[in-house]
C-alpha positions as CSV (number, residue, x, y, z in Angstrom):
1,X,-30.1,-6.6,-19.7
2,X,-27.6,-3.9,-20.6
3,X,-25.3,-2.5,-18.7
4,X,-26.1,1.0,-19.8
5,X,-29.2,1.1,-17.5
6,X,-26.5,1.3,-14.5
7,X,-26.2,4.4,-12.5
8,X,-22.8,6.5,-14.3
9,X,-23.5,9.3,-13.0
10,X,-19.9,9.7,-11.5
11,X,-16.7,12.0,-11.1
12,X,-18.8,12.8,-8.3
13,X,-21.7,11.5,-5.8
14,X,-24.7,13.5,-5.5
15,X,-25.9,12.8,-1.7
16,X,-29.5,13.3,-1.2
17,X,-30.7,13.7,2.3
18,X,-33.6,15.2,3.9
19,X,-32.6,18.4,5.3
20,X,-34.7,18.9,7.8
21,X,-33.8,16.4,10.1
22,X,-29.9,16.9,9.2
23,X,-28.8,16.6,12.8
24,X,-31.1,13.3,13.9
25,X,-28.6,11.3,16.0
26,X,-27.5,7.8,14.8
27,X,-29.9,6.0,17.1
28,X,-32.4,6.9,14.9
29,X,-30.1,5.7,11.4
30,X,-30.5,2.2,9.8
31,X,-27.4,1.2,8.2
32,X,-27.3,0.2,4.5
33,X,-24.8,-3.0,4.6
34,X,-25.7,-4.8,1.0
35,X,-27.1,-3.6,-2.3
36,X,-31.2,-2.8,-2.0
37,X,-31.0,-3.4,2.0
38,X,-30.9,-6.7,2.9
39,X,-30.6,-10.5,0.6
40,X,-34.5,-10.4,-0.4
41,X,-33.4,-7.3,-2.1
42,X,-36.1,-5.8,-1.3
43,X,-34.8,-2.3,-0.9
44,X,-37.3,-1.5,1.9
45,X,-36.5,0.3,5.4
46,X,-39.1,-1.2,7.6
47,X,-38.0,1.2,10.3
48,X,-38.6,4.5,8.6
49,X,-40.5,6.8,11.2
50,X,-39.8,10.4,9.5
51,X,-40.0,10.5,5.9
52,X,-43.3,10.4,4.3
53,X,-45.0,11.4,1.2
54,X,-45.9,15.0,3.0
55,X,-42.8,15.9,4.1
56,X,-40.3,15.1,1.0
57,X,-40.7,17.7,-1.2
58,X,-38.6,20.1,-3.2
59,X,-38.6,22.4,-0.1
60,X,-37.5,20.6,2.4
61,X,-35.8,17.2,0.4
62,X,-32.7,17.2,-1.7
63,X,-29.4,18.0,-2.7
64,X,-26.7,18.8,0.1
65,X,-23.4,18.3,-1.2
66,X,-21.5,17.0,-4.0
67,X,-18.1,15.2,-3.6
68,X,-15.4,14.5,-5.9
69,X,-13.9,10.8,-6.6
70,X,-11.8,9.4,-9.1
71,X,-13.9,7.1,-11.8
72,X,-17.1,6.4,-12.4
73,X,-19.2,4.4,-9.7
74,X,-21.8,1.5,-10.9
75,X,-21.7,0.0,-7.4
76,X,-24.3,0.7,-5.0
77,X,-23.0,3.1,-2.6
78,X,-23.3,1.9,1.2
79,X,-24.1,3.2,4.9
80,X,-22.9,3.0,8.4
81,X,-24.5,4.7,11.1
82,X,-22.4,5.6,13.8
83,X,-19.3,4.0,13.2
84,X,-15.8,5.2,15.2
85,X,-13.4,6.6,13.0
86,X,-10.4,8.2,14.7
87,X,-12.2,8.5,18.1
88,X,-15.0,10.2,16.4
89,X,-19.1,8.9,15.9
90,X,-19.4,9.3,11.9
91,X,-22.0,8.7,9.8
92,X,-20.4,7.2,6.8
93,X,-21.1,6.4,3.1
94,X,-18.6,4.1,1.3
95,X,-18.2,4.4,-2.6
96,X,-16.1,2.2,-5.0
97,X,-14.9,3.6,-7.9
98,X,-14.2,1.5,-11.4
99,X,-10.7,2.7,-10.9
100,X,-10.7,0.1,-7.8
101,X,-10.8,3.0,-5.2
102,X,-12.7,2.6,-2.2
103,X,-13.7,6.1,-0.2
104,X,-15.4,6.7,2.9
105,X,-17.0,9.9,3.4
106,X,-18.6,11.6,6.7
107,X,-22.4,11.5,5.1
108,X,-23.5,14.3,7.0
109,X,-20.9,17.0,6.2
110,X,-19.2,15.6,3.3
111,X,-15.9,17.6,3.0
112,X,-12.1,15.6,1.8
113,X,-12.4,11.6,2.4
114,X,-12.1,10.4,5.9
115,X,-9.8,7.6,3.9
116,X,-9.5,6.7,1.0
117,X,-7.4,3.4,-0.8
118,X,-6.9,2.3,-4.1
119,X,-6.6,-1.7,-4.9
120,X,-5.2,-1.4,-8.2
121,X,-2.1,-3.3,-7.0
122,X,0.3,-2.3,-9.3
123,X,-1.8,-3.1,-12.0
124,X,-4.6,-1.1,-13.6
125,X,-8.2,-1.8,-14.6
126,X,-9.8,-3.4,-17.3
127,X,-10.5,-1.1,-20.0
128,X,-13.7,-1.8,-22.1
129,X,-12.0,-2.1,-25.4
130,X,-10.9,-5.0,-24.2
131,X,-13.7,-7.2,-23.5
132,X,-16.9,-8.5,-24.9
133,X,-16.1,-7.3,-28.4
134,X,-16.7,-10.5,-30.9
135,X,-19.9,-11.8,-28.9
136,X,-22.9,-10.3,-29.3
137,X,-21.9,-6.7,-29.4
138,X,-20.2,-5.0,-32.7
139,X,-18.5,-2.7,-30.3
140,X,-18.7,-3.2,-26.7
141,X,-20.3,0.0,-25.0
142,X,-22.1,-1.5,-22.2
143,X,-19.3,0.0,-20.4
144,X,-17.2,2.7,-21.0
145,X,-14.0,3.2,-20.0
146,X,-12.7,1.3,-16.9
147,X,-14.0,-1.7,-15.1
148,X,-12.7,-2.4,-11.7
149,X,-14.6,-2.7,-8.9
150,X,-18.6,-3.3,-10.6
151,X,-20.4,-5.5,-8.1
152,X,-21.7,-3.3,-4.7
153,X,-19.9,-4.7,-2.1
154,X,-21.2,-6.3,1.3
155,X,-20.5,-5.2,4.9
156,X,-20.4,-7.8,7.7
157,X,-21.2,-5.4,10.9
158,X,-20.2,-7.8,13.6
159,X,-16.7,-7.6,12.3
160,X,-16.5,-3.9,10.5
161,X,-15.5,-5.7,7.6
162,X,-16.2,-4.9,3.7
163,X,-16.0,-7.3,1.1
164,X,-15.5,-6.5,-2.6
165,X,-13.8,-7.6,-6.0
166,X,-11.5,-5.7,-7.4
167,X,-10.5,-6.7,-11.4
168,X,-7.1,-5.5,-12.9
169,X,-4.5,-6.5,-15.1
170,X,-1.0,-7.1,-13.9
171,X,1.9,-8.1,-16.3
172,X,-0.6,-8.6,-19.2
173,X,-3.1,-10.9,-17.7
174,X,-6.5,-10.3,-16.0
175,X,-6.6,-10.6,-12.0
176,X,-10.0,-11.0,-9.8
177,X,-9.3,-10.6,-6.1
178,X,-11.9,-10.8,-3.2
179,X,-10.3,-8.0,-0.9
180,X,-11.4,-7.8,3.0
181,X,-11.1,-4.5,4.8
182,X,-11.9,-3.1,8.0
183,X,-14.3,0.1,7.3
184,X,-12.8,2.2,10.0
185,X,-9.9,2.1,8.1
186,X,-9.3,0.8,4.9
187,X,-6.7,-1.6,6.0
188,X,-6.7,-5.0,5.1
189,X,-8.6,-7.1,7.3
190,X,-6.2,-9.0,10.2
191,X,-7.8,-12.0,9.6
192,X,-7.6,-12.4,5.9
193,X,-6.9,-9.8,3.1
194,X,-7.0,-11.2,0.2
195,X,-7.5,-13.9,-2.5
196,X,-7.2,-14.4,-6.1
197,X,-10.4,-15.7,-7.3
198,X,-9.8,-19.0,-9.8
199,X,-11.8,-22.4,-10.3
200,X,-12.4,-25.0,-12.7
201,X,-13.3,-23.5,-16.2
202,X,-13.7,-19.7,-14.4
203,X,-11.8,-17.4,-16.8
204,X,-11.1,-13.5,-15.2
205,X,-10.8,-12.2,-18.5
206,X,-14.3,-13.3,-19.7
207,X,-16.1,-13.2,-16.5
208,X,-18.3,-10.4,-15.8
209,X,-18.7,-10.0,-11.7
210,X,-21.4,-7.5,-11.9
211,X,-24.0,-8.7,-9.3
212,X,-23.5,-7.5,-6.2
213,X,-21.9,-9.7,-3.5
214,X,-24.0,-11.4,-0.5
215,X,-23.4,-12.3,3.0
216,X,-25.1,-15.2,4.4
217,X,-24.3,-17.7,7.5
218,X,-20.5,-16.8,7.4
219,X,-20.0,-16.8,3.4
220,X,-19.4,-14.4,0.7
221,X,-21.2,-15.3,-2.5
222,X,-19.9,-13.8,-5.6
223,X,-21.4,-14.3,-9.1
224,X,-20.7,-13.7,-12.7
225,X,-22.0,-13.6,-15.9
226,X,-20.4,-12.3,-19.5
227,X,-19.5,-9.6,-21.3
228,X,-21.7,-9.5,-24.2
229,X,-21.7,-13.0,-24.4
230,X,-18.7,-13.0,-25.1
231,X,-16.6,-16.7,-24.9
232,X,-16.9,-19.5,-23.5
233,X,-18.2,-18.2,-19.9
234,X,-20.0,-20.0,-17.4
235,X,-22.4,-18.9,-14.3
236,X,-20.5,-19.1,-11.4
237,X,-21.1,-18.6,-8.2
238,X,-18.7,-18.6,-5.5
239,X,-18.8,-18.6,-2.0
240,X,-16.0,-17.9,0.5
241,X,-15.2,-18.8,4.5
242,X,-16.3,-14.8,5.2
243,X,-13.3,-15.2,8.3
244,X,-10.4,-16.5,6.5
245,X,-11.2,-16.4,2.5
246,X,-11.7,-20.0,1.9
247,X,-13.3,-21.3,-1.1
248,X,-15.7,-23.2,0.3
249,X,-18.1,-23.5,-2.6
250,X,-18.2,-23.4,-6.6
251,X,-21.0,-23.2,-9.0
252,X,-21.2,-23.4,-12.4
253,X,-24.6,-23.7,-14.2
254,X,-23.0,-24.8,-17.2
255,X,-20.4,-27.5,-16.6
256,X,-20.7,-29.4,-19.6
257,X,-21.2,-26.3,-21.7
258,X,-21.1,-22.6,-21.4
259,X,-23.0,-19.1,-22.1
260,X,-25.3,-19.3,-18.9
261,X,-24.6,-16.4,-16.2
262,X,-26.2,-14.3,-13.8
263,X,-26.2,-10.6,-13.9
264,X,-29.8,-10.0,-12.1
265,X,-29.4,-6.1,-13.5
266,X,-26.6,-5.6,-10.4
267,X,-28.6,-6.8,-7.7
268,X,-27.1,-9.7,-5.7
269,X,-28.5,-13.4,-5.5
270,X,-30.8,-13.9,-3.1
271,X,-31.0,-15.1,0.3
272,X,-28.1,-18.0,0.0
273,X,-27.8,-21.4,-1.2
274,X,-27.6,-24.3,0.7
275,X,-24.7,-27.5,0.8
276,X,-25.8,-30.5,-0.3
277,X,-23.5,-33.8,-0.8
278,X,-22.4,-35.5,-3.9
279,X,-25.4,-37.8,-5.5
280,X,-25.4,-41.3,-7.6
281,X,-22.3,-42.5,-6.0
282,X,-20.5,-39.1,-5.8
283,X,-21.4,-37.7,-8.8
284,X,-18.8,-34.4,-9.9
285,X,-21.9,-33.0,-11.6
286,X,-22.0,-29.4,-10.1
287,X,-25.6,-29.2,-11.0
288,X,-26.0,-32.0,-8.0
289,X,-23.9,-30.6,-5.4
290,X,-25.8,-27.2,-4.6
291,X,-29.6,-26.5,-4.1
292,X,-30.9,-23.3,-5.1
293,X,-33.5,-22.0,-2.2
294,X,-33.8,-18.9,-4.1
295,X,-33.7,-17.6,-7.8
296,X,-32.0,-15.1,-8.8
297,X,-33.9,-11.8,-10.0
């Protein structure tokens, strides 16, 4: 599926809220934590009790503000109701940029950033004249211009905590970096900040991370796929210890061979994967060590 069929609608959001109930306090908002809602990706809100096909219209439905950020976004944005931010209840949106800038903005007033952070770490992003071109593609245009952060990130609620992969190349080579932050403040999180993501026969350079990351039972699952089918790639999927950024599992779909990935058109995989021990006398064969409980779209 290409790329192109991503949202690039960016140098600046376009927040869409229903005016009329503008001032609804948060008891009455559902927060939006991982891309479409929850890990069925369903994209439902089963506790919706005011909008309804008579009341969103072009009267009384639609644009509020527009606000400015840095790059463009193909991330999912997300949602927090009622989150403390400098002694204050906000309602707050979090956008990540392909720059590898993460904002958080008050979703009900807009205005300048109540923070903002970039996670380029001295390094820049990926530009797209420098992958994909030699697979499939004559010229790569599936993305255009940068490529840092790509897949919507996941929010763990019980410890404020936002999870995301940033890409960027640092002295020449190609870094992917699970980052953990607290969402009142950008910071890194106590417990664990950061990690460079590397396994057997996983190449940053030719790995596209565009699905978005899920949170299930205490790990971060992150998946990949190519660019243009570029290389020799494989379909990983990672998960990590979501407390202290542990690899605790590894995927790859293709360990004897290669050009088998998931992108699942930027949704995440689905409702998690579950640990099962070596077979035939320990068997290495990845294929043997995970079960699948749920396909990816």
């Amino acid at each position: 599926m290409k790329m192109r069929q991503a949202r690039k609608c960016v140098l600046f959001l376009r927040f869409v809220l229903f005016m009329l109930f503008v001032n609804t306090w948060t008891s009455a908002q559902v927060s939006v934590l991982t891309q479409h809602n929850n890990n069925q990706r369903t994209g439902a809100n089963l506790n919706e009790t005011t909008l309804n096909t008579s009341n969103v219209n072009v009267n009384q439905f639609g644009l509020l503000f527009k606000l400015a950020v840095d790059d463009q976004v193909y991330a999912s944005p997300l949602y927090v109701a009622g989150l403390t931010i400098g002694g204050v209840a906000h309602n707050v949106v979090y956008v990540a940029t392909v720059n590898n800038t993460v904002y958080a903005f008050d979703a009900d007033r807009g205005g300048n950033p109540l923070w903002l952070r970039n996670f380029n770490n001295g390094g820049r992003p990926t530009d797209h004249t420098e992958v994909g071109t030699g697979g499939l593609c004559t010229t790569y245009t599936d993305f255009t211009g940068h490529i840092g952060i790509v897949g919507t990130p996941v929010i763990d609620s019980s410890t404020n905590t936002m999870y995301f992969v940033a890409r960027t190349i640092e002295g020449g080579n190609t870094v992917q970096r699970l980052r953990a932050i607290d969402i009142a403040t950008g910071n890194d999180s106590a417990s664990s900040a950061q990690v460079i993501i590397q396994a057997n026969g996983f190449n940053p350079t030719i790995q596209n991370q565009r699905p978005a990351l899920t949170l299930s039972q205490g790990v971060v699952y992150i998946a990949w796929s190519s660019f243009c089918d570029f290389g020799p790639y494989h379909g990983f999927v990672i998960g990590y210890a979501a407390s202290t950024l542990q690899q605790v599992h590894v995927f790859n779909d293709t360990p004897q061979r290669h050009a088998r990935g998931y992108l699942a058109g930027r949704a995440g995989t689905q409702r998690g994967f579950q640990w099962r021990p070596p077979l035939h006398d320990r068997q290495r064969d990845f294929r043997q060590l995970f079960e699948l409980r749920r396909k990816f779209h």
